[in-house]
N, C-alpha and C positions, 0 to 999 in steps of 0.2 A: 335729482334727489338721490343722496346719498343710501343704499342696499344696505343696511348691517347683516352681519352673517352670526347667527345663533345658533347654539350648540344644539345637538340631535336629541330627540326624546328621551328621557331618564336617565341625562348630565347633567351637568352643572359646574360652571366655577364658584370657587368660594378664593376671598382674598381678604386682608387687612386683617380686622376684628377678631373677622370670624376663622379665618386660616390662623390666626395665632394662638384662638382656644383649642380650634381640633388638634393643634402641634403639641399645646402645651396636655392636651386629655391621653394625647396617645404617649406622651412623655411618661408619666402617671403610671397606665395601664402596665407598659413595659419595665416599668423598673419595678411593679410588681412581680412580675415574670419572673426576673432575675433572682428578686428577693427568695424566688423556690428553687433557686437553682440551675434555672432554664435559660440556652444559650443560645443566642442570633443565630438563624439562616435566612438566607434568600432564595429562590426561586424564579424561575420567571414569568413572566408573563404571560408569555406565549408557550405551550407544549405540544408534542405531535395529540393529534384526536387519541391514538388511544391509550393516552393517560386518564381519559376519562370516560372511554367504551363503557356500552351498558352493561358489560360482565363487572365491574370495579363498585360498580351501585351509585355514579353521580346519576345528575339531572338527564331530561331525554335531550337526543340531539338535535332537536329542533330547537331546543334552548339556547345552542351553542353557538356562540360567534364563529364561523369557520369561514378562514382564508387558505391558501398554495404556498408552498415557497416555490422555489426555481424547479426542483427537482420534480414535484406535484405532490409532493407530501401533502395533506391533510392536515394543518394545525389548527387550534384553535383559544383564546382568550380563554383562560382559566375559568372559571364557572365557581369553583371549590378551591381551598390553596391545600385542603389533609392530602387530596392524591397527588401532589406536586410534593408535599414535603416525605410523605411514603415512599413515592420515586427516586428522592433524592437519597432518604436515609437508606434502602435499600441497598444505594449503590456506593456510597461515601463510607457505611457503617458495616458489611458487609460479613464482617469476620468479631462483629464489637459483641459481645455476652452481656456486658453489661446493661442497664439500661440509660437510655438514650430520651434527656430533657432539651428538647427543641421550641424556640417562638419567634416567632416573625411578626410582621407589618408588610402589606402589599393588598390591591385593588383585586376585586374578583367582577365578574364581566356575566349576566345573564340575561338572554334576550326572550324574556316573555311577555306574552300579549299582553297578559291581564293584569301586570301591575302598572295600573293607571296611578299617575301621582306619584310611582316609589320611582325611587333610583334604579337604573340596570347598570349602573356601576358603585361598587361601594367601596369601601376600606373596612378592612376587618385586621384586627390583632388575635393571633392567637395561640394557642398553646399546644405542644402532642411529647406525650410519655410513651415512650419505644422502648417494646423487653420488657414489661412491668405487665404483670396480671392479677386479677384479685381486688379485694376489700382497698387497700390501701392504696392503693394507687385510683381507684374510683374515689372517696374518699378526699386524698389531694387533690385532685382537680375541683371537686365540684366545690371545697374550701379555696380554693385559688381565684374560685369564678367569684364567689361574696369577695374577698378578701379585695381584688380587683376593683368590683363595682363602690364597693365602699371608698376605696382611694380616691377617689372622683367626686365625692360628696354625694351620693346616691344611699339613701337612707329606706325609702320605700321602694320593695323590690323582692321578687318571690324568683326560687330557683323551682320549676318542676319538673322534678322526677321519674322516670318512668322506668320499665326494661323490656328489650323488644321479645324476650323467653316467655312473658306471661301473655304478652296480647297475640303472639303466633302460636303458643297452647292453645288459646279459646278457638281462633283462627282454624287449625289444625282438624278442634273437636267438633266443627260445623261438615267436614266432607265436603266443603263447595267445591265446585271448580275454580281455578287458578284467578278466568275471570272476573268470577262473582266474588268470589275474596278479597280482587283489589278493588268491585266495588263498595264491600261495606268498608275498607281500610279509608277508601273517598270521603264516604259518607259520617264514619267515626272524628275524621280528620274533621271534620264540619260539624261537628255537634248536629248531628241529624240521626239520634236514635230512634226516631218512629220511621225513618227511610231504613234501616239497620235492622228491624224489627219488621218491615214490610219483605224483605230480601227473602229473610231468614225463615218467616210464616211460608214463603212463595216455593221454598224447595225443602218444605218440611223436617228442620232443621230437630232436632230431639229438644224436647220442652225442658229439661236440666241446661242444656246448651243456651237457649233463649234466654234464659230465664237469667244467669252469665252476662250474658251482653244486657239485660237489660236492667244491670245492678251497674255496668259501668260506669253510666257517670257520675254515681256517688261515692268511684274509688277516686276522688280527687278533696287531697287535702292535708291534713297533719298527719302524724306515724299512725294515727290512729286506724284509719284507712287498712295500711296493710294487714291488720286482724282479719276486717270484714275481705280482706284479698284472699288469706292464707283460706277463707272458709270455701271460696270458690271458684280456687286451682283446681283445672280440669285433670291435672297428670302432676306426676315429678318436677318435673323442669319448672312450671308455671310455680311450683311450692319454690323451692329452692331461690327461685327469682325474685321470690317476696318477702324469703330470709335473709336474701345479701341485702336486700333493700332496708333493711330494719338493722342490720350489721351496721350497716353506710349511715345510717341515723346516728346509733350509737357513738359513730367514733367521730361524725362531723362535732358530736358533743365536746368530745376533746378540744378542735379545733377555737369552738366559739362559734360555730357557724350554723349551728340547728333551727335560730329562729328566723330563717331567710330561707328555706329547704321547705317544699312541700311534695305530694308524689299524685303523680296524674298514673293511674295505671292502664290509660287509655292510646296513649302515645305508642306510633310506633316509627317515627320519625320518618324527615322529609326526604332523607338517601336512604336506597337499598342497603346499605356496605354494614349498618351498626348489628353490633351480634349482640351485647347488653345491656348495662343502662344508659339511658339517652337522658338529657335533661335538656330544656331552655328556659331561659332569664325572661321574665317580663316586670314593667315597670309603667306609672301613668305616665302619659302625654305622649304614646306611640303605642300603632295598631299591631303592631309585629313583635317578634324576638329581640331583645339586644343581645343574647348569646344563644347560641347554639353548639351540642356537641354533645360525645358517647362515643362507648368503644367501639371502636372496629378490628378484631381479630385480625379477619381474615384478609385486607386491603394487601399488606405489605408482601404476601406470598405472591401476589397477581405480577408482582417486583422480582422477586425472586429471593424473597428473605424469609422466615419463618421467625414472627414476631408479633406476640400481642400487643395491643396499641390502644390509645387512649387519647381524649383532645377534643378543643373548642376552641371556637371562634367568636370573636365579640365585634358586631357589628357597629363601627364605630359612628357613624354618620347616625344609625338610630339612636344610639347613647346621648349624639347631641341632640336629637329632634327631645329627647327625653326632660334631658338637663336642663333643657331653654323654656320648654313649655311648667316643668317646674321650680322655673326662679333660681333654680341653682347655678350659683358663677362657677364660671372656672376660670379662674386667676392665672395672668401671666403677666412676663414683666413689663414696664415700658421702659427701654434701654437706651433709644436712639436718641441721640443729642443732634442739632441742626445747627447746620452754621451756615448763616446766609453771607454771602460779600459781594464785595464788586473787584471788577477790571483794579482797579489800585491795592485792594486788598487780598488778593490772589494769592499772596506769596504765603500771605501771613495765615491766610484759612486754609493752605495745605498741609502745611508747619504745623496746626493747629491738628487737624485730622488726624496727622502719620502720630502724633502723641498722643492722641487716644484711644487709637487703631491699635498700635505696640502696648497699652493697657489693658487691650481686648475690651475695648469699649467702642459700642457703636457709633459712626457719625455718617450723617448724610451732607455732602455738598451741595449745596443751591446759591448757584448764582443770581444777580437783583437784576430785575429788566422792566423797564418802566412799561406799564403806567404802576406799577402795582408795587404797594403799600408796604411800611411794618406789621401794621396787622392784617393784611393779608397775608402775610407770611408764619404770624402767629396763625389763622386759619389754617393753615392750611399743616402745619404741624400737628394741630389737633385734630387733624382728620386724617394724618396718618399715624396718631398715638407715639408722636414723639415725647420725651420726657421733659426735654429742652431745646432751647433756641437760643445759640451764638449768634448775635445782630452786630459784625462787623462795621465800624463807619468807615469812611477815609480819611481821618483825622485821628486813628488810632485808637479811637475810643470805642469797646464793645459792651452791649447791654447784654446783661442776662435772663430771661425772662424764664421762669417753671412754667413749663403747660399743662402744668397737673391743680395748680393753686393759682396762679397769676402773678404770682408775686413779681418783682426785679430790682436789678441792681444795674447800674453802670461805672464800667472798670476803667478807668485811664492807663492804656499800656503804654502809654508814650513815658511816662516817669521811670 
């Protein structure tokens, strides 16, 4: 009995159909990109480990894929693609003042336990503004991110908001220890305010403090939200964070993008690295984020650059879990023409190809090998979304058949 060999826990192949929607979705996404200005790079796959050490603020290293090279370097499968494009821009952009619009396309690789069912490898598209600080460049992004999801035909979909200034003020105003901090950030993370609320009672947290966290979860929601924020900023910083965030309101107005913008001022996201606002995309028919992203100041100096920075990532593979489960197509073309012949008509079906090849028009070769039919060879076009089928005879006579309708015609080329 024949062993099939299947792919390792949280892979997958995707081919035909469905490899030509996600081609055609991330076609889409990118020429958004561009549409703002923002220009290709690459990366790679693989970096030394500490591109992504725990000083830079990605995932723990237990997450990390890590192999050797020759030398016994440390490397490891991307986790994040910001501290690989930070890396890069650091070194390529060095001397550049200006600011610096970069997006890419490429798979990110993370090995954790717990996501049963998800993928531990994805494709993400995404975006980073280098040398830009402030209102407006927070602003474009988080308008790039609607402007994106809309191109896709994604109609119901909420960006939320946050800044990491106002939830490490409350943070701050508790005196915990380091530990106990990053448990209630656990516990916030999980809507688990009466664990947040047990914490806080346990190391006698001042009752104005408490009282803070425990308005939190009804800082999520329209601008309106940020009123009831501004009233219980524990300091400066935590106010000022609730100003930019009402600034960022106003001018996403500009854009067209306010009614897709809501603000969670509970977030404090999933990397160390962001210094202020964070946002992620959610949408029905998926448990998770389709985008992620927020500044990160201080990423590119760990490089050796002094640059404020900005950027998200749009998880492509959840956009599709999203798309499909809400009936939204994503249209692509069917281009390939097929041309089926035989041993006698060889000459005439390469003749055939090289002039539609030279029109940049697709064709597949298929030679006829018995037992098997004309319409098994229309089957079988239609199940690889050919558009057409050239049915060569050896009498010179070809039928045309559409695979999209049925129709056909047969052509006498002998005349």
């Amino acid at each position: 009995m024949k062993q099939l060999l299947h792919t390792p826990e949280g892979v997958r192949d995707i081919y035909n159909k469905e490899c030509k929607k996600k081609i055609a979705l991330q076609d889409k996404l990118l020429s958004m990109l561009h549409l703002y200005g923002y220009h290709d790079i690459q990366t790679p796959t693989f970096e030394f480990f500490d591109v992504f050490r725990k000083e830079i603020g990605t995932i723990e290293s237990k997450e990390l894929y890590k192999f050797f090279d020759r030398e016994g370097n440390t490397l490891v499968l991307r986790p994040d693609i910001t501290p690989s494009v930070a890396r890069a821009a650091a070194t390529l952009f060095e001397e550049e003042d200006a600011p610096i619009r970069l997006c890419y396309i490429g798979n990110t690789f993370i090995n954790h336990s717990s996501y049963k069912g998800r993928l531990k490898e994805n494709t993400q598209i995404g975006a980073e503004l280098i040398g830009l600080d402030g209102l407006d460049a927070d602003a474009e992004m988080l308008a790039m991110v609607v402007d994106g999801l809309k191109s896709v035909g994604l109609e119901e979909f909420q960006v939320n908001v946050g800044h990491v200034d106002f939830i490490n003020s409350l943070m701050e105003a508790t005196n915990l220890p380091e530990e106990e901090k990053a448990e209630v950030r656990e516990l916030i993370a999980n809507r688990n305010f009466f664990g947040v609320d047990e914490v806080l009672d346990e190391h006698k947290v001042e009752e104005q403090v408490k009282e803070a966290f425990r308005i939190l979860p009804e800082l999520m929601g329209g601008a309106d939200v940020l009123e009831r924020a501004a009233q219980i900023a524990p300091n400066e910083a935590a106010c000022q964070a609730v100003s930019h965030l009402q600034q960022i309101y106003q001018t996403l107005e500009l854009y067209g993008a306010e009614q897709h913008i809501s603000f969670d001022l509970s977030m404090s996201g999933s990397y160390g690295y962001y210094t202020g606002i964070i946002f992620r995309a959610y949408t029905y028919g998926t448990g998770d984020a389709i985008v992620r992203g927020g500044r990160y100041n201080k990423v590119l100096e760990k490089f050796g650059k002094q640059a404020p920075s900005i950027g998200f990532g749009i998880i492509v593979d959840e956009l599709m879990n999203a798309l499909s489960r809400q009936k939204i197509s994503m249209s692509y073309e069917h281009t390939t023409a097929l041309i089926v012949y035989s041993d006698a008509t060889q000459k005439w079906a390469i003749k055939l190809a090289r002039d539609f090849r030279a029109k940049k028009k697709a064709v597949e070769l298929l030679k006829r090998t018995e037992p098997n039919s004309k319409e098994d060879y229309i089957a079988y076009g239609k199940r690889n979304f050919a558009l057409s089928m050239l049915y060569l005879e050896d009498d010179f006579k070809m039928e045309m058949v559409n695979l999209v309708n049925g129709t056909a015609k047969v052509i006498d080329c002998n005349k």
